[in-house]
Structure formats: structure tokens, C-alpha cells
N, C-alpha and C positions, 0 to 999 in steps of 0.2 A: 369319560375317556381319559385314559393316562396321557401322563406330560410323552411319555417315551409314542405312542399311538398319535399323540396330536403332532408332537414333530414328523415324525413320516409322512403324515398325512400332508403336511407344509412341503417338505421338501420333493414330494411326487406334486405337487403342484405347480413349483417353481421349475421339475422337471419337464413337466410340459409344455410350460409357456416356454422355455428354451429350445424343447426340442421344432417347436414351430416356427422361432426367426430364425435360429441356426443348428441344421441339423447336425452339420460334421459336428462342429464344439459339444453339440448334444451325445451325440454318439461314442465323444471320445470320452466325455465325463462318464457314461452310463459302464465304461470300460472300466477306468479307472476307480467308480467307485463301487464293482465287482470286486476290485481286486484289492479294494483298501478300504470299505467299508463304510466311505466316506458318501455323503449326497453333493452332490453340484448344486453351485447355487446360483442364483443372479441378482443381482444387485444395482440399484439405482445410483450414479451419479453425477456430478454438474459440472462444468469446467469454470470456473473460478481464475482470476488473475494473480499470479504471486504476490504484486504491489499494485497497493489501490488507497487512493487518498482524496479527501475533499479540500479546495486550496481556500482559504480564507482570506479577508481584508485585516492587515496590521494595523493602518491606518484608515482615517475619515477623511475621504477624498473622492475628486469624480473621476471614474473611469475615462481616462484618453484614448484607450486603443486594448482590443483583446486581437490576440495574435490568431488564433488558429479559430476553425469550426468546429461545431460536433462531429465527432469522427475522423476528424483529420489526425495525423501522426507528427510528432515532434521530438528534437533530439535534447537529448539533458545539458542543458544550459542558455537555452532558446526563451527568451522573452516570450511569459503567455499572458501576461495582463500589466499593461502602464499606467497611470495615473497621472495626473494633472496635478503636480506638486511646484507651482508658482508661486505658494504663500507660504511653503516650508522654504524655498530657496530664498525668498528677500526674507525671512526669519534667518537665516542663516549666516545672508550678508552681513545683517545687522548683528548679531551676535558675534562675527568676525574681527566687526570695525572695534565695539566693544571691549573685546580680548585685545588688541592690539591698542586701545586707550587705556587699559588696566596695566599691561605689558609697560605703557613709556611714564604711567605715572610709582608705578614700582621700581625703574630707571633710576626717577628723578632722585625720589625720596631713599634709594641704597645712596647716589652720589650726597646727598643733605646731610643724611647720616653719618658720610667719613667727615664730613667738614665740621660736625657738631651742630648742624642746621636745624635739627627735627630728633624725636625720639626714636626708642623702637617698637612703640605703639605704633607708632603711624605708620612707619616700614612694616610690621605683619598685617596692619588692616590693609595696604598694599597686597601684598603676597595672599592673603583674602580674597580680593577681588581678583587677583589677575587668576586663581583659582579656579573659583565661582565661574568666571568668562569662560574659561579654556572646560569647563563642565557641559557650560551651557552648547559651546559649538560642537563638541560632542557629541552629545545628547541630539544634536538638529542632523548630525552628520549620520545616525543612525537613523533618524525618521526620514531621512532622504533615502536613505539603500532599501527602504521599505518602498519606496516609490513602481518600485522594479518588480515584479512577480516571475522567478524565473522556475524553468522546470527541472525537478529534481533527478529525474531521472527520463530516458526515454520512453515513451508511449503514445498514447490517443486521448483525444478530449473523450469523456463521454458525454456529458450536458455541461451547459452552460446555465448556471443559475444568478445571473448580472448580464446588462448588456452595457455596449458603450453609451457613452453621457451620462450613466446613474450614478446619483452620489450613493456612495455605498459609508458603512459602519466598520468598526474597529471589530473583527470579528465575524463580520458577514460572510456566508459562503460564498463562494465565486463559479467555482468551476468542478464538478468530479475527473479524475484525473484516473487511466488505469496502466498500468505496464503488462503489457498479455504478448511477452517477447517471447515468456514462459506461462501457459496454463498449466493447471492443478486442477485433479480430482479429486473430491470429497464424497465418502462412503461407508457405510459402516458393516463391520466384519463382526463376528464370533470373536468374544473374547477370550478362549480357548484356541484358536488360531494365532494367536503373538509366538506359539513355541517353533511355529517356523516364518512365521509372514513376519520377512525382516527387511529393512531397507535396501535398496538394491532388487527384492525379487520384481522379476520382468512377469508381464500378464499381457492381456487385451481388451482394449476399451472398443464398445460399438456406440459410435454414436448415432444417433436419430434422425440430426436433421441431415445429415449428409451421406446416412443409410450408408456407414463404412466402417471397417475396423481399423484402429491404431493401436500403436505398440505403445506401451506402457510401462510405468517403474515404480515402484513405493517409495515414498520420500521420509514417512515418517509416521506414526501410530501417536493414540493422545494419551496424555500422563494418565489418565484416570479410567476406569473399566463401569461402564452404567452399571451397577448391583442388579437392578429389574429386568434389566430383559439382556445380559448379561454378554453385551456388545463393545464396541471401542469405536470409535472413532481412525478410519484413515488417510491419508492425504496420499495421494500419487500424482506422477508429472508427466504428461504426454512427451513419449521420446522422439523427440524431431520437432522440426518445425514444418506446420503444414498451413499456409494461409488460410485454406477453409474455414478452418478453425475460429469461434467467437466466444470469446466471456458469455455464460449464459444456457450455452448449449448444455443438453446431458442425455444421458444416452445409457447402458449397463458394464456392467464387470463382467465379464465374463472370465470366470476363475474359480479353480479345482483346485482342494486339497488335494499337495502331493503324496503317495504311499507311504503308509507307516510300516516304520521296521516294527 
């Protein structure tokens, strides 16, 4: 069987299965691609979150308090996970009182100095330590603002991978985190179809579990074109916002090459 016989033979196939969940869209491709020679196709894709990240531990400390559940919704700059940092805070003191004993004996030894009291060995190994201090409270003043986990942007917990009381590690996951303000589809086209599927083109998504169509938009095609089976990769972005809607879901494309001049 030829390549040109075996594709026919694919796309009377996909003809079918389309004209059986949706006959109009069936019937309007069977038109169009009369009249332009083109096959309708259908294609699988998933809705996906625009941002999505797993929140890690900076520091080795026990969880005091996680703010939200699985699934709950939060707004960006909301406290999602505290820490119990009472031994970085008296580190801190201490390295405070420190800096400020480095601070009065660099004092002393500038006033020795104008008197001819003392070298100026002695006044830089000052200026040294009062240094070294003011490094130190630094450095604690940064492992404190790690104490805080806040959220970067608005969304939903998805899991919780820590609970409270656990001591956790420099590094440890904590929580998966998603923003699905905006969903995205992911699918792949012909890569011979880039000469008109361009950002902006509007289409229609049916999704599955909610056995319903939404309006759709292409957000953007991938740098590179598979050689084998000579597709692209593309992302689209559900136009509107519809609660229904979940990360996870997926459902088909429903879309027709338009008429060629």
C-alpha cells in the first residue's frame, strides 16, 4: 500500500469517528474538504496549567504550620508553609550583640589611634571583625526570610508532600503548586499546516469529561518539526474562563484546514 493510499485510508477513519460524536462539525469538514481537498482531522488533547511548580525546603527546620489544603485556592503572597525557626532567631541575637561588640571595639581603637595609642594593625583587624559580624547577621537575616514560604503567584495546592511537625531537609519537596487561572492545550498538528496555523487562529475544543465544546485560540507552535512522522507540536489556550474546567482533563480538536487559494 502507498504512503498517499495509507493516508486516505487514516483520514476516512478519523472521518468517522468524528462524524459519530459530532455530526454537524462532521458534516461541515466533509464540505470543506470537497471543496479544498483537504481531510478533517481529530486530534487528542489535554489541558495543562500555564504555571506549575514544586515548592521546596531552603532550610532544615520543622514545619510549624502549612496554610492551605489540597485543593484549596490561594492568592500570590499568602503564606503556604512556616517553619519553626527559634534557633536561627537566637543565632541571630547573638550574632547581633556580636556586630555591635565588634562595632564599639573598632570605636575604641579609631579614637587610640588619633591619640597615638595603638597601631593600625590593630584598627584594620577591628574593621575585620566589625566586618566579618555585620556578614554574619546577614547571612542569619537571610536564613530567617527562608523561614516563610510564600506563594508566588495565585492558584491551588495540588498535593501536599510534608505535613506539619516534620522536620524537613534543605531541599525537600513540600507542596506541588498549580496556576490553572489559564489552561492550555497540548496537540499535535501536521507540519505542513504552520503555513496558516498561526497564533491567534480561533478553533474548538470538546472536552470529555464535561461532554461540551469551548472556544479556543493557538498560543504558539514548537521550534522544531519531528522529521518521522513529520508533526509539530502545539499549544492553545481555552478562551474564557469556565470553572468546569480542571488540569488534567482532555478531550479533541476539532479543526479544519481552511481553503486553499
Amino acid at each position: 500500500m502507498t504512503i498517499r493510499h495509507r493516508s486516505a485510508l487514516a483520514c476516512a477513519v478519523l472521518l468517522a469517528a468524528l462524524a459519530a460524536t459530532a455530526p454537524a462539525v462532521a458534516q461541515q469538514a466533509r464540505q470543506q474538504a470537497a471543496a479544498t481537498g483537504f481531510n478533517p482531522l481529530e486530534m487528542r488533547a489535554q489541558l495543562t496549567p500555564q504555571r506549575h511548580a514544586t515548592l521546596s525546603a531552603e532550610i532544615g527546620a520543622r514545619i510549624k504550620r502549612v496554610a492551605f489544603k489540597d485543593g484549596q485556592s490561594f492568592r500570590a503572597g499568602e503564606t503556604l508553609v512556616e517553619f519553626d525557626c527559634a534557633l536561627q532567631a537566637a543565632q541571630l541575637d547573638k550574632a547581633q550583640a556580636q556586630r555591635a561588640g565588634a562595632e564599639n571595639t573598632l570605636d575604641g581603637q579609631r579614637k587610640l589611634s588619633k591619640l597615638n595609642a595603638t597601631g593600625m594593625v590593630e584598627v584594620r583587624n577591628a574593621e575585620a571583625e566589625v566586618q566579618k559580624a555585620r556578614a554574619d547577621v546577614t547571612y542569619l537575616k537571610t536564613m530567617m526570610s527562608k523561614c516563610r514560604i510564600a506563594a508566588p503567584y495565585d492558584g491551588r495546592i495540588v498535593e501536599h508532600k510534608a505535613s506539619d511537625q516534620q522536620f524537613v531537609q534543605p531541599g525537600q519537596a513540600l507542596m506541588e503548586i498549580i496556576d490553572d487561572s489559564v489552561l492550555e492545550l497540548e496537540f499535535i498538528v501536521p507540519s505542513h499546516w504552520l503555513a496558516w496555523f498561526k497564533p491567534g487562529y480561533g478553533f474548538v475544543a470538546r472536552i470529555d469529561d464535561t461532554r461540551r465544546d469551548y472556544p479556543v485560540r493557538l498560543l504558539r507552535t514548537a521550534a522544531r518539526v519531528d522529521p518521522v512522522s513529520q508533526s509539530v507540536k502545539a499549544v492553545a489556550v481555552i478562551d474564557g474562563r469556565f470553572p468546569e474546567l480542571v488540569a488534567g482533563m482532555s478531550g479533541q480538536i476539532l479543526l479544519t484546514p481552511p481553503a486553499q487559494n
